[in-house]
VEXMARKE-173966 format. One record per residue (C-alpha): y, z, x. Coordinates in steps of 0.25 Angstrom, whole numbers, plus 5000, padded with zeros to 4 digits. Layout:
BEGIN
YZX
...
***
This chain:
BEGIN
500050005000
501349975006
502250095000
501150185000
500150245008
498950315004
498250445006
496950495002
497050634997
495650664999
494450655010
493650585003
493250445004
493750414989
495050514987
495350554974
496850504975
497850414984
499150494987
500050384989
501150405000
502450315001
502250235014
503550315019
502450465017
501350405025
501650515036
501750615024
500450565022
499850585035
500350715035
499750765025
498450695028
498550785042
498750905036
497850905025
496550865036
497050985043
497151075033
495651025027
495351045044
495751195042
495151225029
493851185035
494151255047
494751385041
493651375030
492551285031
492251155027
491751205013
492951265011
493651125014
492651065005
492951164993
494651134995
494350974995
493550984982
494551064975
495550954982
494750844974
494650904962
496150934960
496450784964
495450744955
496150824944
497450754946
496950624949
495950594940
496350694929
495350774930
495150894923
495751034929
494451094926
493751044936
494651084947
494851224940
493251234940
493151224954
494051324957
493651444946
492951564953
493251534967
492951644979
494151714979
493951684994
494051564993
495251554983
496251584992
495851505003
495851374993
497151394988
497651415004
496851295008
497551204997
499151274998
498651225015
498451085010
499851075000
500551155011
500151055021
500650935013
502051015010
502151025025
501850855025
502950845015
504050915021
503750865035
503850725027
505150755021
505850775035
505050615039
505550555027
506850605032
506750535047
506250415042
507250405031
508250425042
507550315053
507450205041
509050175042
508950195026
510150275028
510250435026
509250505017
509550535004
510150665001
510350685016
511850745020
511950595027
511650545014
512450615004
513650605013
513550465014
513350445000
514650534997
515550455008
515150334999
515550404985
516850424990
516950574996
518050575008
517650655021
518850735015
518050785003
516750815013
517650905021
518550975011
516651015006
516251055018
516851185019
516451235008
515051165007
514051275006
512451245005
511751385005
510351395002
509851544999
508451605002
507951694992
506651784992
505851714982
504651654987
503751584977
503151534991
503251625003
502751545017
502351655027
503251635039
501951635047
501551505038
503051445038
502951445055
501651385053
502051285043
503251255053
502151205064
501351095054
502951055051
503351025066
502050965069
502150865057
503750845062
503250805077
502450715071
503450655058
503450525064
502050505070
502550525084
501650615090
500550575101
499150585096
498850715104
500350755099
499850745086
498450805087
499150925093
500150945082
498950915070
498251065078
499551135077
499751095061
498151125063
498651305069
499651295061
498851255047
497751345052
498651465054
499251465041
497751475035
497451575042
498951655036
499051735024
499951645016
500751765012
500751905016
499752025011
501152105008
502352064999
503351995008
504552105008
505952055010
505752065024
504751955022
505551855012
506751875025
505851825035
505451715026
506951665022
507151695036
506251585042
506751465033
508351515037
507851565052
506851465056
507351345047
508951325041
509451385053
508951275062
509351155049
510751225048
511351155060
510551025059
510951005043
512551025049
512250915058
511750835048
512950835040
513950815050
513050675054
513250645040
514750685041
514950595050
514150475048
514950485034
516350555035
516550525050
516750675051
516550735063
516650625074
517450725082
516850865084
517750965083
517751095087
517751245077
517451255063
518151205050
518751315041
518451295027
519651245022
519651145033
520751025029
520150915023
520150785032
519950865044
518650825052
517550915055
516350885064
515150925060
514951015071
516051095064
515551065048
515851205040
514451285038
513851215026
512551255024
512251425022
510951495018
510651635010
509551715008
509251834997
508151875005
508552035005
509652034997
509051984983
508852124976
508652064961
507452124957
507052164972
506852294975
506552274987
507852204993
509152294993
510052345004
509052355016
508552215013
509852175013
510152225027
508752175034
508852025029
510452015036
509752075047
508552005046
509351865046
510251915056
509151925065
508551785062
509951715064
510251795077
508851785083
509051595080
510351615086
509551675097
508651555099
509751465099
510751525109
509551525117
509151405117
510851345118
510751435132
509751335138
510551225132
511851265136
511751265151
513051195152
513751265168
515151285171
515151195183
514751085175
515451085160
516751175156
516451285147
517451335136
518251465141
517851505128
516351525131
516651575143
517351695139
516451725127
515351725141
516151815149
516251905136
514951915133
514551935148
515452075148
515052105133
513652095136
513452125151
511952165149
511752035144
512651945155
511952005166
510651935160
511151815162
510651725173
511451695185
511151555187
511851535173
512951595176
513851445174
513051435162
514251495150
513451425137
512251485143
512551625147
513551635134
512351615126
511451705132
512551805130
512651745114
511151785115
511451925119
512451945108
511351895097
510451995102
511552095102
511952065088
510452075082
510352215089
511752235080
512152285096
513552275104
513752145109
513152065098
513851975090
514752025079
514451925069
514051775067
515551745072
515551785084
514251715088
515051585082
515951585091
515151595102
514351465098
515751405096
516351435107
515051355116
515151255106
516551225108
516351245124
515151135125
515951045113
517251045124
516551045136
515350905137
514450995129
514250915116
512950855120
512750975129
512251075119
513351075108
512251035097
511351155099
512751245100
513251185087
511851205080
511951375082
513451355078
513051305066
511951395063
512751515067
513951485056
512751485046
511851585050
513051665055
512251815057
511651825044
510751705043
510951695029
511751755018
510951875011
511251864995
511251974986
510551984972
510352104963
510252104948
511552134939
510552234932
510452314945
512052304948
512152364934
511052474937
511952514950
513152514941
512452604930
512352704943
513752684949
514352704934
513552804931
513252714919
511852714912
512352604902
513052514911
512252384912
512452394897
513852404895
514652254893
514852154906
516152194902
516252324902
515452334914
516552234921
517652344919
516952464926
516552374938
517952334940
518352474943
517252484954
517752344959
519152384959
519052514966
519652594953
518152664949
517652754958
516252734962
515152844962
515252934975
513852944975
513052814974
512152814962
510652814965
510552704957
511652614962
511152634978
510252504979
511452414974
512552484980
511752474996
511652344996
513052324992
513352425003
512352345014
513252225010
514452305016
513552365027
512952225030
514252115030
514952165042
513552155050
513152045046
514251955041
514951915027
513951795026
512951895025
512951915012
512951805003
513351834987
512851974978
511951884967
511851964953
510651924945
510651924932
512351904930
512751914915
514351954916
515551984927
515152114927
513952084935
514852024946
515652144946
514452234946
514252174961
515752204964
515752344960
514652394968
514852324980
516252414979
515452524976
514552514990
515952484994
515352334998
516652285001
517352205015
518652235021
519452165010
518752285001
518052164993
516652154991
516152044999
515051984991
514951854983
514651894968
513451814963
512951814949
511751764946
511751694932
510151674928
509751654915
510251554906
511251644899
511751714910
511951574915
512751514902
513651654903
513951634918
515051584916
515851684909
515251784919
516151714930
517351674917
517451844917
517051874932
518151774937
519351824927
518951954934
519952004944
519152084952
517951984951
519051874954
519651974966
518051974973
517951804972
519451784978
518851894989
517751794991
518551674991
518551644975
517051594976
516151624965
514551624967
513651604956
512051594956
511451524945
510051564943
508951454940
507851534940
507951644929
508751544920
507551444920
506651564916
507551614905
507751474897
507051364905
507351244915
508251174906
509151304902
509051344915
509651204920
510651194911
511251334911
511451324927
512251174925
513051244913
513451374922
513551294934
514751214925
515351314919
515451404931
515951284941
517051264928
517251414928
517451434943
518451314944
519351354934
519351504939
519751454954
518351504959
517351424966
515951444961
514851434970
513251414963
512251504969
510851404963
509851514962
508651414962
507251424966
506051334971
505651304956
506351184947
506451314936
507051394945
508151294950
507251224961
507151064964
507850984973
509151054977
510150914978
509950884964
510051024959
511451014965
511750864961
511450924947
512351034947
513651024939
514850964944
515551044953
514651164953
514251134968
515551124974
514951114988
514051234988
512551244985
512051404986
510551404982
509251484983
508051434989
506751504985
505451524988
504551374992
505851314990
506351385005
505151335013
505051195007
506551155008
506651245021
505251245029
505551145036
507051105045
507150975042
506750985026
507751095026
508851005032
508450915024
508651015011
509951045015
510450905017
509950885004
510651014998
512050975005
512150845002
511950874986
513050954987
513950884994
513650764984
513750874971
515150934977
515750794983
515350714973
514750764962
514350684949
515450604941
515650654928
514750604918
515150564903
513650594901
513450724903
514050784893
512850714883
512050744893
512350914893
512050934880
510750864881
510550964893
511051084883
510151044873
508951034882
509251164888
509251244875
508051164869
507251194882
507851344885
507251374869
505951324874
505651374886
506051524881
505251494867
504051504878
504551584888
505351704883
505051694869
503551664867
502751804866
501551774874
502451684885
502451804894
500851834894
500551694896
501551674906
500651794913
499551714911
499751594912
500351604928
499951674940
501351754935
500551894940
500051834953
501251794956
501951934954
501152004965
501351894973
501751924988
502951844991
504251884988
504752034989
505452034974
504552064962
504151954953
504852044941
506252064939
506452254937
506652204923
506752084913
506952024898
506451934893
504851914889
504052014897
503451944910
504451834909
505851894909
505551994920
504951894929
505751834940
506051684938
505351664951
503851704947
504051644933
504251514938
503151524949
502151564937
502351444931
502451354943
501051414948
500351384937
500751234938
501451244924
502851254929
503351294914
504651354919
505151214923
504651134911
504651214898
505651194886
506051074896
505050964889
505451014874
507151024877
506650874882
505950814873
507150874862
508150794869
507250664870
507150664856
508750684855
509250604865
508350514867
507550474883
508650394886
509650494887
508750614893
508450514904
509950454907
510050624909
509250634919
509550514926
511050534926
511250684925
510650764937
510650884929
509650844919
509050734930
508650864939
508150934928
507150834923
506650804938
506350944940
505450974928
504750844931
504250894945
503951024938
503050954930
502650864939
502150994947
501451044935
500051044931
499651074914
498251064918
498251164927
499251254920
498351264908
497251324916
498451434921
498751444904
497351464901
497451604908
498251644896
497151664888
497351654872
498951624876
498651494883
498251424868
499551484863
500551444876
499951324884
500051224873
501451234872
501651214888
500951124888
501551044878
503051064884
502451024898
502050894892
503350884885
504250914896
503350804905
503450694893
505050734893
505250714908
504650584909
505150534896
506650554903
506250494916
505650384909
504250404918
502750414916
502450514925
503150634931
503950624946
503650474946
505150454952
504550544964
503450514971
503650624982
503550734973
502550684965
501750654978
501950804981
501350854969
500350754971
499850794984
499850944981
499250954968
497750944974
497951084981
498751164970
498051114958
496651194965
497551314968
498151344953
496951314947
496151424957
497351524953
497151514938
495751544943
496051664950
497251704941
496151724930
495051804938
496051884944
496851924931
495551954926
495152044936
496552124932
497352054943
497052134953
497652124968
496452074976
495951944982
496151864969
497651904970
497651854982
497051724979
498051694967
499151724978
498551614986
498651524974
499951574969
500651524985
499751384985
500151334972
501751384976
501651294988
500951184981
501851154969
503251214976
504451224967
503551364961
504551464962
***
């Protein structure tokens, strides 16, 4: 076949399938030939050739099931009543199998890149180069790029909540098969080269076998530092500086800008029309982390937390510095008698040889007309110093600054541009990013608790009940200093008031770009703002201005707390003292918008449309108040809970609401897929930067449309919202099915994150309202049913087609990316979705599955028939052929595993669910399926 090439999935002489690969995926398709003899090589190793045999038989019985419709009986039947011993080791040998074919993928994704690049077809879609190109030709002036860029802000926050939580152990490992499969991207390698890396994919496959997959203890927040730690430490930190370079390439090649290097920094109210190089672009990207600092229904993180992941990340960022003004000293070997130096290197040498005499003594005579070199070897001391917290050290980020921009400027006036300037600029750019913190630690608690402190602090058993308003008045007297605080701290209060008294503790040590904003779950009203206010004022949480130097947050959540956000911020901004803290933080309001619990509470399609609606009104809001609004996108790895692809999220938003800043959480599988590697994290944030440019440059033109098209949306939203809670929080027996239906209980005992699966408390049906959005959606997504992106979706569908008609459903989604985004993403849930193998899940429920699978079922077949009546195809994903390869390829090793957990959900549930080896075999399963079908939690 000329476009395609061919590969037989199974050993036989007569596969049971042809997975076709585009002619440009023949490598991929090597790849995961290599990997999948290997790991076959292993299993026979590790376990016998029986063993082998028994994983290939399952193999082909699942291919048969999808290729030639057979029934899932047969597969199921083979797998009831397995050895307990042997469980988990098939469910580990098939999650080996998928994982090796993700490793193939991603590796894939950065040669698709190279050759994209070495055809001459010009720069690869959604690439900075690209996207700039494609704005120069739209119009945009080099004067509008640079009146963006300082106040272009792409930050990307790590949270602890794992649905997928790799082992460090196994993500070093997994590091090794990915720079082997690099050296080797383009087929370069000499036989024996590649024979010698096939043995260390080979250590390194074995090795992992042989690793628990997760920890015999529950991973503490020390545990979920250390693992946010290696994606920000081991991965971003080495990007940063390479994702700078590639936007001043394509600055240049587009605007001309920065033919000239110039030396120093622009401020941010740099005058437009004045050049920068890119060696001095404004710091756009920043990264944040609630690793330690999310208290919401953690009792385990508060104040100490708080304090050991600032030092923890100090510690990570100092000992990279290290590394790399080591590595600059044998670089930098520049002499006197050769090449000028700066006088302003040589004093900061002759400084730091009396401030640190034990230290300049050490240095070697024979490089004594070496100044780079022995200036960094004193740098060196000085970090050492400043982890020790000793005299001599650095006093913050600042002054380590200067010192790279002192060199820099030496070698950049002196011959030294291509004599070491690059690697100099590198650690600049990392140090104005990472600064001494790393990243910004957020804050999250729970406005119920703030209200619980408050009870305490007012001596006020009935305050949570009393009216936002009245609540509002009391606060202000603590907020303006006129109500004296208790002189003794109320027991009660002491949790809430030390952190707020750490933040006080914590800012001078360790910088104001420590901390990032104080996030209040569940905000209903101003007061809940304010709340924040008044007890930083009662820890006396204040800076040398006496203002409370946090950024406010609230967090809206649920559908109606997202429809009365707006006159939350209406009466916080026509608050004087509220207005008084934004001016003290230069008149910029933060605002996180929750995906998660808001899908939970009405369903995809409320949840949708609720965000787009706040989003305008709010942007509205903010621009007539003279405040500019920044969105906080509290979105997680699952299209319910806000995940997908990250450039059309933000293409979709409303007009306006970008504005040249994108702050977002990244969750659970969703960090190690778009992080794991360098060059896909590059690639990510290319991809992320350059949506933002386009959305805040040159965002849609108005469209006549629209207005047509919104209350369509409306309509849908309410038809699908009534629906989805009908089932959800209105049927009787929804919660006890739910319970049985999923691996719901397995997955609460899980070992992977330190925060209980359960909120303290919770409305709402019992099981349902109390649960975290984060396990509800992973319920639904392990049992292949994937109901909390689908349902109510098919029935508000199939309303508006008999309404309005195919026609004008598809013009939507073609034409507005709002509803376009939203159709795609509950066609790949679908796509990922199995009925058949959900109904075996269902029939765990006993007599409720008669009563409550039918309906399911039938809005599953409803919401498919809707989907593809609007894009006018036959069968789901046609329009992509990756994906749908994906899905293909995988589904041979999870369909095995969810069919043995329903297996051994039902004999461990009857043997009272106790915590022995069954446990541990469903936790097996519960981690292969995760990382079989991703986008879970």
């Amino acid at each position: 076949m000329s476009e395609s090439s061919q590969l037989h999935a199974e050993s036989s002489e007569e596969p049971l399938r042809i997975v076709e690969f585009a002619s440009t995926d023949a490598l991929l398709r090597e790849d995961v030939k290599t990997l999948g003899a290997l790991v076959g090589e292993i299993l026979a190793e590790q376990r016998g050739d029986a063993f082998l045999g028994e994983v290939e038989a399952l193999r082909r019985s699942a291919i048969r099931r999808r290729e030639a419709g057979a029934p899932v009986d047969e597969l199921a039947a083979a797998l009831a009543g397995i050895e307990l011993s042997q469980a988990s080791d098939l469910v580990r040998a098939f999650a080996t199998y998928f994982q090796a074919v993700n490793l193939a993928e991603r590796v894939h994704r950065i040669r698709r890149r190279r050759d994209y690049e070495r055809s001459g077809a010009g720069a690869q879609p959604g690439s900075l180069r690209d996207v700039l190109a494609s704005l120069a030709g739209q119009g945009v002036s080099a004067e509008e790029v640079l009146e963006l860029l300082p106040r272009l802000r792409i930050e990307p926050v790590f949270t602890a909540h794992p649905t997928e939580a790799v082992r460090r152990a196994l993500l070093e490992k997994e590091r090794q098969i990915v720079a082997c499969l690099v050296d080797d991207i383009d087929r370069g390698l000499t036989p024996a080269e590649r024979r010698a890396d096939r043995e260390r994919i080979r250590l390194a496959l074995t090795a992992s076998w042989q690793t628990a997959e997760a920890p015999a203890a529950k991973p503490s927040v020390a545990d979920e530092f250390e693992h946010v730690g290696f994606y920000l430490s081991e991965v971003l930190y080495k990007v940063l500086p390479v994702f700078h370079e590639a936007f001043d390439e394509a600055l240049r090649e587009n605007y001309g800008i920065g033919d000239t290097p110039s030396k120093g920094m622009p401020s941010r109210d740099m005058p437009s029309g004045e050049m920068p190089s890119g060696d001095t672009l404004p710091p756009l990207l920043g990264f944040g982390t609630w690793v330690g600092g999310d208290m919401d229904g953690n009792p385990n993180v508060g104040a100490d937390t708080i304090v050991a992941s600032l030092v923890g990340q100090r510690g990570l960022v100092l000992a990279a510095y290290r590394r790399d003004l080591a590595a600059l000293g044998e670089l930098l070997s520049q002499s006197l008698h050769r090449v000028a130096v700066d006088a302003a290197v040589l004093e900061r040498l002759e400084d730091y040889r009396k401030r640190l005499p034990l230290a300049a003594a050490r240095l070697r005579p024979r490089h004594a007309d070496m100044p780079y070199r022995n200036l960094l070897a004193l740098m060196i001391e000085r970090i050492d110093l400043t982890v020790k917290e000793a005299p001599g050290g650095y006093e913050d980020a600042a002054g380590f600054l200067a010192d790279i921009e002192a060199i820099e400027a030496s070698l950049l006036g002196n011959g030294g541009e291509h004599a070491g300037l690059f690697a100099v600029r590198r650690l600049r750019r990392r140090a104005q990013c990472f600064g001494f913190h790393l990243a910004t630690l957020d804050l999250r608690q729970d406005s119920a608790v703030h209200d619980a402190a408050l009870a305490a602090v007012f001596d006020d058993p009935q305050w949570a009940q009393r009216s936002p308003s009245e609540r509002a008045g009391r606060l202000h007297g603590i907020v303006d200093g006129s109500v004296e605080t208790p002189a003794v701290e109320p027991e009660p209060a002491a949790a809430v008031l030390a952190v707020f008294r750490a933040v006080a503790e914590l800012r001078p040590r360790f910088g104001a770009r420590a901390f990032g904003p104080y996030i209040i779950s569940m905000s209903r009203s101003a007061a809940d703002a304010l709340a924040v206010l008044a007890l930083a004022r009662v820890a006396k949480c204040t800076d040398d201005a006496g203002e409370v130097p946090l950024d406010v947050a609230p967090l809206f959540e649920t559908v109606d707390d997202l429809a009365a956000a707006p006159d939350t911020l209406e009466a916080l901004f026509a608050d004087p003292l509220y207005r008084a803290h934004l001016a003290a933080r230069g008149n910029r309001q933060m605002v996180m918008l929750g995906y998660s619990d808001s899908a939970k509470d009405g369903g995809i399609v409320a949840s949708r449309w609720a965000l787009q609606q706040t989003q305008i009104a709010l942007t509205r809001l903010a621009h007539d108040s003279g405040i500019r609004i920044a969105f906080f996108h509290g979105r997680g790895g699952s299209i319910s809970r806000g995940g997908g692809k990250t450039e059309r999220a933000v293409i979709a938003a409303p007009r306006g609401s970008v504005d040249g800043t994108l702050r977002l959480t990244e969750q659970g599988e969703v960090i190690h897929r778009k992080y794991g590697i360098r060059a896909i994290a590059l690639r990510n944030l290319e991809q992320t930067t350059g949506a933002v440019l386009r959305a805040t440059l040159r965002p849609r033109p108005p469209e006549p449309r629209e207005a047509g098209w919104r209350k369509i949306a409306a309509q849908l939203a309410a038809d699908a919202r009534t629906h989805y809670r009908a089932l959800v929080h209105e049927h009787p027996d929804f919660p006890a099915y739910f319970r049985a239906a999923t691996p719901i209980d397995v997955i609460e005992r899980l070992r992977i994150g330190s925060r209980p699966a359960k909120r303290a408390s919770g409305g709402g049906a019992p099981g349902i309202g109390s649960l975290r959005a984060i396990p509800w959606v992973f319920a639904w997504a392990q049992n292949r049913c994937g109901l909390t992106a689908w349902y109510g979706v098919g029935t508000a569908l199939r309303t508006a087609l008999d309404t309005h008609g195919r026609d004008a459903l598809a013009e939507m989604a073609r034409d507005w990316p709002f509803f376009g985004t939203l159709v795609d993403d509950v066609e790949m849930v679908l796509a990922k979705s199995d009925p058949a193998i959900f109904e075996r899940y269902s029939r765990l429920a006993g007599e409720l599955h008669a009563t409550m699978h039918p309906g399911i079922a039938e809005e599953f077949e409803r919401t498919r028939d809707a989907v593809l009546a609007i894009k006018g195809e036959n069968d789901l994903l046609a329009h992509d052929r990756r994906l749908r390869q994906s899905i293909r390829l995988r589904n041979p090793y999870v369909d095995p595993i969810s069919l043995l957990q329903v297996d051994l959900l039902a004999r461990w549930r009857e043997a009272g669910s106790p915590d022995d080896e069954r446990l541990r075999a469903l936790v097996a399963t519960v981690n292969g399926i995760a990382a079989g079908i991703q986008n879970t939690g």
